[in-house]
C-alpha positions as CSV (number, residue, x, y, z in Angstrom):
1,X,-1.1,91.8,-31.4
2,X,-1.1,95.0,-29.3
3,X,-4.4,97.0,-30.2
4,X,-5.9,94.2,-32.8
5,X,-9.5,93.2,-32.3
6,X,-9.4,89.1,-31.4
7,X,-12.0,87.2,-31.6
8,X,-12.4,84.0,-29.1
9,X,-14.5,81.0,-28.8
10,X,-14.8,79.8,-25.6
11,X,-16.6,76.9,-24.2
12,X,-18.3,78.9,-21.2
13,X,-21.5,76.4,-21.1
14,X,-21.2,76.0,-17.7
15,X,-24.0,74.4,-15.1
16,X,-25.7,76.9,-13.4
17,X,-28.0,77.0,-10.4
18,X,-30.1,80.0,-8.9
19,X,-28.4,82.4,-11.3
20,X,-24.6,81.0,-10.2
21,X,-22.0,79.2,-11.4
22,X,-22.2,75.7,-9.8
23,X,-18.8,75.1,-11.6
24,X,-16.4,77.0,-13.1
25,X,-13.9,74.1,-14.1
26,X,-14.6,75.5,-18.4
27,X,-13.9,79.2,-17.1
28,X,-10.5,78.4,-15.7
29,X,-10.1,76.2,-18.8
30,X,-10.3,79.1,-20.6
31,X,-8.2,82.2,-18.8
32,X,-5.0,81.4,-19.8
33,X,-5.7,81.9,-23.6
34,X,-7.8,85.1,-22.6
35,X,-5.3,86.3,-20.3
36,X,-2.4,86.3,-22.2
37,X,-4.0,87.9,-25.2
38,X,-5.1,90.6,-23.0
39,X,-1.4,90.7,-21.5
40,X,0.2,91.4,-24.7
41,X,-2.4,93.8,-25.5
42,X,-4.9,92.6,-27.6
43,X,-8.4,93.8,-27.5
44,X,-10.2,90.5,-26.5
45,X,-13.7,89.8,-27.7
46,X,-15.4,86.2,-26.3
47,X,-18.0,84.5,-28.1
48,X,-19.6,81.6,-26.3
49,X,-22.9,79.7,-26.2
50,X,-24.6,78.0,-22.9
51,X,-27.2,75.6,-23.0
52,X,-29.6,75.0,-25.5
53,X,-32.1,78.1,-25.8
54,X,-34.8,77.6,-28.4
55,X,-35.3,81.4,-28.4
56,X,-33.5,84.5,-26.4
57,X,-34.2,83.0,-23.0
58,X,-32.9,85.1,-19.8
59,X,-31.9,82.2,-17.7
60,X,-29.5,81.1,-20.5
61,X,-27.7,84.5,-20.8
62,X,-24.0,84.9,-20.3
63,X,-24.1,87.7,-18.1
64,X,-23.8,85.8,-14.5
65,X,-20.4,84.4,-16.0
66,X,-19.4,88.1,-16.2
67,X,-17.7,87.9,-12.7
68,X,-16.4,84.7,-12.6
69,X,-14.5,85.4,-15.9
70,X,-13.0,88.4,-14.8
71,X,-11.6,86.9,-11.6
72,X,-10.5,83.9,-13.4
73,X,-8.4,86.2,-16.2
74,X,-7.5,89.0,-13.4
75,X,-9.2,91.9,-15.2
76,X,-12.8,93.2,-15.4
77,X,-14.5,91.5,-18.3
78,X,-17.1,94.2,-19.8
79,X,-20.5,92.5,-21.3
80,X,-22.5,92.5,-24.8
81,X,-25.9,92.7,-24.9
82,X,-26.0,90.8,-28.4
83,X,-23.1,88.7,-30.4
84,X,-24.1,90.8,-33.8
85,X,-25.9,94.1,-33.8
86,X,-25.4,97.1,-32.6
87,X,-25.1,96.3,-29.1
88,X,-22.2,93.9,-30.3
89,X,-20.1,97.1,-32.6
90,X,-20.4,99.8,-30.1
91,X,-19.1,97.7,-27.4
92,X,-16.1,96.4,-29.3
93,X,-15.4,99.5,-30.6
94,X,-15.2,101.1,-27.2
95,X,-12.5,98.0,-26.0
96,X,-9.0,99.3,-25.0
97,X,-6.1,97.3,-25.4
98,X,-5.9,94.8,-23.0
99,X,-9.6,94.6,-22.0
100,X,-12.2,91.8,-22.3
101,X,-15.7,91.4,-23.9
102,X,-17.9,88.6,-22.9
103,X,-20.8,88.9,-26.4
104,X,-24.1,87.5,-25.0
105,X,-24.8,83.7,-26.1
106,X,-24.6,82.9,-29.7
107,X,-26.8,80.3,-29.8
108,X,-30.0,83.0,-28.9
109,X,-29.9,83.0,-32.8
110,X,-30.4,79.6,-34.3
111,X,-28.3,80.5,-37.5
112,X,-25.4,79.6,-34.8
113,X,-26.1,76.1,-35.3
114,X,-27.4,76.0,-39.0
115,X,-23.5,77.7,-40.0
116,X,-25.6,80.5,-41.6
117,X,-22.7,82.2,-43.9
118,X,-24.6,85.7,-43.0
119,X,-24.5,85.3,-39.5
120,X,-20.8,83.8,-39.8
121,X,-19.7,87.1,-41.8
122,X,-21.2,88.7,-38.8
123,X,-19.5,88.0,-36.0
124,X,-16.2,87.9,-38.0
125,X,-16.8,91.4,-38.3
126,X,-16.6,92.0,-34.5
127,X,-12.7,90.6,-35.1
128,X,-9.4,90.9,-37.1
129,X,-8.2,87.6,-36.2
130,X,-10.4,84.1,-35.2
131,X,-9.3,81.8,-32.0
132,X,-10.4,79.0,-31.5
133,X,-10.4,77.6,-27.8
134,X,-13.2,75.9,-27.4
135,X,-12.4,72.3,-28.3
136,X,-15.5,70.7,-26.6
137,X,-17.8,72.5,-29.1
138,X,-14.9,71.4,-32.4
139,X,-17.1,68.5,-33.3
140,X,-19.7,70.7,-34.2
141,X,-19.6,73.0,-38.0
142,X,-21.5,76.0,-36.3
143,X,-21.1,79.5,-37.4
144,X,-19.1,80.6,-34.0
145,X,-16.8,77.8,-34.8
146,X,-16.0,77.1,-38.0
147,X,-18.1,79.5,-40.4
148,X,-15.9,82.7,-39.1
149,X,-12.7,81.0,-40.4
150,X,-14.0,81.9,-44.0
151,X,-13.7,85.5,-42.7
152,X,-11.0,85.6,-40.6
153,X,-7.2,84.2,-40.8
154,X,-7.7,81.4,-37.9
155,X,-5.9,79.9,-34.9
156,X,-5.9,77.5,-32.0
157,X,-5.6,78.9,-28.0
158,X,-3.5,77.6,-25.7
159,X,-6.2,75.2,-24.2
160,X,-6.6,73.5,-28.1
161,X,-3.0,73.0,-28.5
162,X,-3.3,71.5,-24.7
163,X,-6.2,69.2,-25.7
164,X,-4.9,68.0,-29.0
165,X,-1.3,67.2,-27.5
166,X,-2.7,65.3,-24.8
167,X,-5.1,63.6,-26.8
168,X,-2.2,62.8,-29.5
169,X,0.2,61.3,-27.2
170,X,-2.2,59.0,-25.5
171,X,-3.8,57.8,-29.0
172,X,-1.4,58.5,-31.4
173,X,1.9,57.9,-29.9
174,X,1.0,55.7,-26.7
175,X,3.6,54.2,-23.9
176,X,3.2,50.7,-24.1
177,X,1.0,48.6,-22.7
178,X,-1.9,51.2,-23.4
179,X,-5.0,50.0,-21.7
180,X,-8.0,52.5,-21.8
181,X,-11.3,51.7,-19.2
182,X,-14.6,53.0,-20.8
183,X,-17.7,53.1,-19.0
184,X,-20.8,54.4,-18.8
185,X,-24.7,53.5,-19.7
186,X,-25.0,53.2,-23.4
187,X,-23.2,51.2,-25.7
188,X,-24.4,52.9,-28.8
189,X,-23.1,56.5,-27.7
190,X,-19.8,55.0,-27.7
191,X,-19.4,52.0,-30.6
192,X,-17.2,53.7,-32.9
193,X,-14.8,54.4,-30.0
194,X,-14.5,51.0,-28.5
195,X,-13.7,49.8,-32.3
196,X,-11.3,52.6,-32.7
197,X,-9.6,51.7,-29.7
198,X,-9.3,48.3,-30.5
199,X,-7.3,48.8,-33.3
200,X,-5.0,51.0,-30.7
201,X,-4.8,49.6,-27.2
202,X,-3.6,46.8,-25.9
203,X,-6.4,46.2,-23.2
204,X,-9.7,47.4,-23.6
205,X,-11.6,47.4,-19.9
206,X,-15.5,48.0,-20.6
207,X,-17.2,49.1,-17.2
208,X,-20.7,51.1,-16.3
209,X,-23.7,49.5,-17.2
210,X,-22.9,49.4,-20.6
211,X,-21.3,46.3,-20.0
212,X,-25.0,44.5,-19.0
213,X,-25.2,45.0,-22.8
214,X,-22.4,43.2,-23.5
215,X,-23.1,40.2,-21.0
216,X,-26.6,40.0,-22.5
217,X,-25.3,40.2,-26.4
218,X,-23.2,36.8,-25.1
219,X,-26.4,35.3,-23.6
220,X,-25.3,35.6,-20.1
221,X,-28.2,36.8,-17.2
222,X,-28.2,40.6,-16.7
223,X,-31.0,40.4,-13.9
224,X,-32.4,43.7,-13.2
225,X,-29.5,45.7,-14.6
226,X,-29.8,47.9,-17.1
227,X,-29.4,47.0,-20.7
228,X,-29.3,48.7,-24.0
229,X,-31.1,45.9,-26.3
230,X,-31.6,48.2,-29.7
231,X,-27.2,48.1,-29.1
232,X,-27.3,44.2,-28.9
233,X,-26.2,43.7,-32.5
234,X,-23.3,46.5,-31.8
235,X,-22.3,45.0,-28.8
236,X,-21.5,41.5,-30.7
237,X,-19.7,43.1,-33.1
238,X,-17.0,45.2,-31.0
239,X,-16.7,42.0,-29.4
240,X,-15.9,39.9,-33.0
241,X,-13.5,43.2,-33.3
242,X,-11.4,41.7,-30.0
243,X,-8.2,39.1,-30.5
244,X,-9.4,37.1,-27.7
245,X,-12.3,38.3,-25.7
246,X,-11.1,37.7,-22.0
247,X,-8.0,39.5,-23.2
248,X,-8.2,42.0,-25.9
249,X,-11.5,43.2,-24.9
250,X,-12.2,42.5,-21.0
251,X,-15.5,43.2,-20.0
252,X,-16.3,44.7,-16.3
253,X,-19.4,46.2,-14.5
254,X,-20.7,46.7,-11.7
255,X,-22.5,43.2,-10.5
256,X,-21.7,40.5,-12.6
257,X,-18.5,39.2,-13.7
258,X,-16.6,36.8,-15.7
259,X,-15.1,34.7,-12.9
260,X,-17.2,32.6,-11.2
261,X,-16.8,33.3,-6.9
262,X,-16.3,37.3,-7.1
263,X,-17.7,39.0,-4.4
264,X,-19.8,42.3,-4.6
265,X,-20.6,44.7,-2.2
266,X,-24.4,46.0,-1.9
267,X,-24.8,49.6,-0.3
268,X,-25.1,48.1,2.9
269,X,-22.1,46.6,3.2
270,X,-23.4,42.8,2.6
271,X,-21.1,40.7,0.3
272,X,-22.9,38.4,-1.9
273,X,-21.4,35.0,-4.4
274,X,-22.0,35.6,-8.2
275,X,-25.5,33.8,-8.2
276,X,-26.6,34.7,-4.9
277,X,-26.4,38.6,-5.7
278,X,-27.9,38.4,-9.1
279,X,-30.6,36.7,-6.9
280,X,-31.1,39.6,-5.2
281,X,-30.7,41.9,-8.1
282,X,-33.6,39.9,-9.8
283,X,-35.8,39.9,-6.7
284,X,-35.2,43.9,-5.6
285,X,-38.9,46.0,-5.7
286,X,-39.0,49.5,-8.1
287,X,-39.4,51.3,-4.6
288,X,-35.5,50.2,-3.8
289,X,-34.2,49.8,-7.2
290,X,-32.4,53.4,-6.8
291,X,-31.0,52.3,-3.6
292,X,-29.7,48.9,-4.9
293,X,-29.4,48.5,-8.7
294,X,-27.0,51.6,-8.7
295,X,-24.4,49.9,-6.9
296,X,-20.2,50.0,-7.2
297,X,-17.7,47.4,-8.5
298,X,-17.0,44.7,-6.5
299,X,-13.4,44.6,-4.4
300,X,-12.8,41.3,-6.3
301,X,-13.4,43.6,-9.8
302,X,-11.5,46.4,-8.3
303,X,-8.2,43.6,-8.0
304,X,-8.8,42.9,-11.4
305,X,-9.1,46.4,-12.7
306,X,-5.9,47.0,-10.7
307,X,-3.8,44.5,-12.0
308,X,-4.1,45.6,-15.5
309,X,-2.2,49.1,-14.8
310,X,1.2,47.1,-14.9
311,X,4.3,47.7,-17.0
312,X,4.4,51.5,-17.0
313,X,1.8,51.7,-19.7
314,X,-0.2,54.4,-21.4
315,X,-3.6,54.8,-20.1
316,X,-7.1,56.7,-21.1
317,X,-10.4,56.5,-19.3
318,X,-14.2,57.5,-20.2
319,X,-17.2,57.0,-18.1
320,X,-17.2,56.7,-14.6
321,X,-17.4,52.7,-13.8
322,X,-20.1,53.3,-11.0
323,X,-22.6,55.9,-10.0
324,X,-19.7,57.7,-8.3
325,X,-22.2,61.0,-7.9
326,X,-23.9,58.8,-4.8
327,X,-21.0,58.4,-2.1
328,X,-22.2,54.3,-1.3
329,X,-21.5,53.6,-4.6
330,X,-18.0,55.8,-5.4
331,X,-15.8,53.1,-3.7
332,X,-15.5,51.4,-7.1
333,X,-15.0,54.4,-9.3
334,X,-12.2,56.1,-6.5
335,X,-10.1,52.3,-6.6
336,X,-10.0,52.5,-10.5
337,X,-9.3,56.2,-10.5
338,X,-6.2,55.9,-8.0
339,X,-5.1,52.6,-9.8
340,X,-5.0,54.6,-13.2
341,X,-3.4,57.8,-11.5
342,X,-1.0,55.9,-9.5
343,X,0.4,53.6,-12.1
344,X,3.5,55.8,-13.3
345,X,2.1,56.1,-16.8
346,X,0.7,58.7,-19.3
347,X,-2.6,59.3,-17.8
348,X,-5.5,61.2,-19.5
349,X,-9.6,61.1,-18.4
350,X,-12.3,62.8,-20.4
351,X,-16.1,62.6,-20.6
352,X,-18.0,64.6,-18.5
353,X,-19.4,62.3,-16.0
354,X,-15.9,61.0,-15.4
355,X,-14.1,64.1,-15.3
356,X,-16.9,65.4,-12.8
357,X,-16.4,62.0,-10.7
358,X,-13.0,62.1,-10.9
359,X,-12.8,66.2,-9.3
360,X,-15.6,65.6,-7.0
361,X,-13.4,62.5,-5.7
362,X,-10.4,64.8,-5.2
363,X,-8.0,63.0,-8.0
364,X,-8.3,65.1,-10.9
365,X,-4.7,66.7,-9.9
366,X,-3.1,63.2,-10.4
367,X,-4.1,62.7,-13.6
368,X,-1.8,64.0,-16.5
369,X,-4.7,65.7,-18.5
370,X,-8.2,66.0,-17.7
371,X,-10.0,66.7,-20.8
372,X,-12.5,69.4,-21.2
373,X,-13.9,68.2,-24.9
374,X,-17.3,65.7,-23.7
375,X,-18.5,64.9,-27.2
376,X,-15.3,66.2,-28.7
377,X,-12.9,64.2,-27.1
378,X,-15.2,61.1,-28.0
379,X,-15.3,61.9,-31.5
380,X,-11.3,62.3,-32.0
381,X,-11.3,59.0,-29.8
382,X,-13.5,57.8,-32.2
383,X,-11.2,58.5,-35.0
384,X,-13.1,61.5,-36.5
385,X,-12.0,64.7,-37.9
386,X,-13.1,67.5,-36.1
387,X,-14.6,70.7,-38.2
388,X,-13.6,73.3,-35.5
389,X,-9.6,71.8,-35.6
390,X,-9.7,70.9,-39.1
391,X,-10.3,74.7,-40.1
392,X,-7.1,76.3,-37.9
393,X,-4.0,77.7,-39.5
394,X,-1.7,76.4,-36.4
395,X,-2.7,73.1,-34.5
């Protein structure tokens, strides 16, 4: 390894704010892999993309990661002005062993995401040896991901081989009972998961407002909730896909439930019966819809969420069950959270809004993987091969 020229893809698309990282979670993901390459001597080149730039635009360059990086890996990480070019060679060729390269964002040059063979045979020649670590960007065939394998001989990084374990024990080779809770707003993001999973778990908890789509697909009132009515037709048919539909598939949300006499909360505290809140759902203006329709489960739902994490099972969770980002409505979201963490099993949360809820709720470090992969994760969830894993010599 000592002296060869490797050549990483990271996920480094990280939220930024005034020029600044707002967080760094997907550069810590990444270090390790980076660090121990450049520990045993290998002269480290990172390709990443971040954001969606239509051209070469400056407030989507990697260059503010530049520090963060460095600190994250202990080493100064030197910068690219281009991921091809001339800027690209001479800065390679100037790398010691044991030093890092950060290439500017490969997605400033759109045949990134077309898997343009030329631009593929371009960056592979900035390496003698491909890594893949980026598993949130392995769902997608792009030149940075897949089309340098044709050039290069091609492995995972340590954070792949972390993600795909994780992922296989929870799916593949679950604890028994495995319940998994998804949530979130649409139902037609995430159909081919829920019918994947219903051939795997042995509860299936549906929470977010997605589930208003599911209450409406059964003819039940949704009130002013949101609802997802080009998914209706879906919606019916993950729920033919259930054994028994108060069992196999359980459907949650935030406001309305199965059994009658649940009580919800409303930001203010006030505890309203079934009909009496939906009521008050129906009658609420547009000028306090933000304040009220956005509300968290009920303690009632909470009990019930809660007593399915029984049994030492095997548990997975996507999409955050309320709008845990606004504190009066987190209550739900943190009760689920701690249930799931707290129940002795294999634990493992993924999805982007729920990982984000999750960390900003302080219980990320009780889970037993947090999954970096967004869109990735919920494609192998889904049962899909991933290009970006399917193309690796060691997995």
């Amino acid at each position: 390894m000592a002296g060869k020229r490797v050549l990483v893809r990271e996920d480094l698309n990280v939220p930024m704010k005034d020029g600044h990282i707002s967080d760094d979670s997907r550069v810590r993901a990444a270090a390790p892999t980076l660090q121990h390459l450049a520990q045993r001597g290998a002269r480290v080149v990172v390709m990443s993309h971040l954001g969606r730039p239509k051209d070469r635009e400056p407030d989507l360059s990697l260059k503010p990661v530049v520090a963060d990086l460095g600190r994250r890996v202990g080493r100064a990480v030197q910068f690219a002005e281009d991921c091809i070019g001339e800027s690209a060679i001479s800065a390679v060729d100037r790398l010691q062993s044991g030093q890092v390269l950060l290439l500017e964002n490969v997605r400033f040059h759109k045949e990134d995401e077309s898997n343009d063979s030329g631009f593929a045979r371009r960056l592979a020649s900035l390496g003698d040896v491909f890594v893949n670590d980026a598993f949130a960007a392995s769902h997608r065939a792009h030149a940075s991901v897949v089309g340098v394998a044709a050039y290069l001989p091609a492995y995972a990084g340590e954070l792949m081989q972390a993600e795909l374990a994780a992922l296989h024990q929870a799916l593949d080779n679950p604890r028994r009972p495995m319940v998994a809770v998804v949530g979130g707003a649409k139902v037609s993001t995430k159909v081919g998961v829920l019918r994947n999973l219903l051939q795997k778990v042995d509860a299936l908890l549906i929470g977010g407002a997605m589930a208003n789509t599911f209450f409406k697909a059964r003819g039940w009132p949704t009130g002013a909730g949101l609802v997802e009515d080009s998914a209706l037709h879906e919606a019916e048919e993950v729920a033919k896909g259930a054994i028994k539909w108060d069992d196999k598939l359980a459907i949650k949300d935030e406001w309305k439930s199965l059994p009658s006499g649940v009580m919800h909360m409303a930001p203010a505290g006030t505890e309203y019966t079934i009909s009496e809140f939906a009521e008050k759902m129906i009658s609420i203006s547009d000028n306090t819809a933000a304040g009220h329709l956005l509300h968290k489960v009920g303690r009632g739902k909470v009990e019930e969420y809660m007593a399915a994490f029984n049994a030492d099972p095997g548990r997975s969770r996507n999409g955050p069950v309320g709008v845990a980002e606004i504190k009066d409505f987190s209550d739900g979201t943190r009760a689920v959270g701690e249930a799931i963490a707290g129940s002795g099993g294999y634990t493992l949360v993924g999805g982007g809004d729920t990982v984000a809820a999750i960390e900003s709720l302080g219980l990320a470090g009780r889970f037993s993987h947090v999954s970096t992969g967004g869109g990735a994760t919920l494609e192998y969830l889904e049962g899909k091969d991933l290009p970006g894993v399917a193309i690796l010599k060691e997995v």
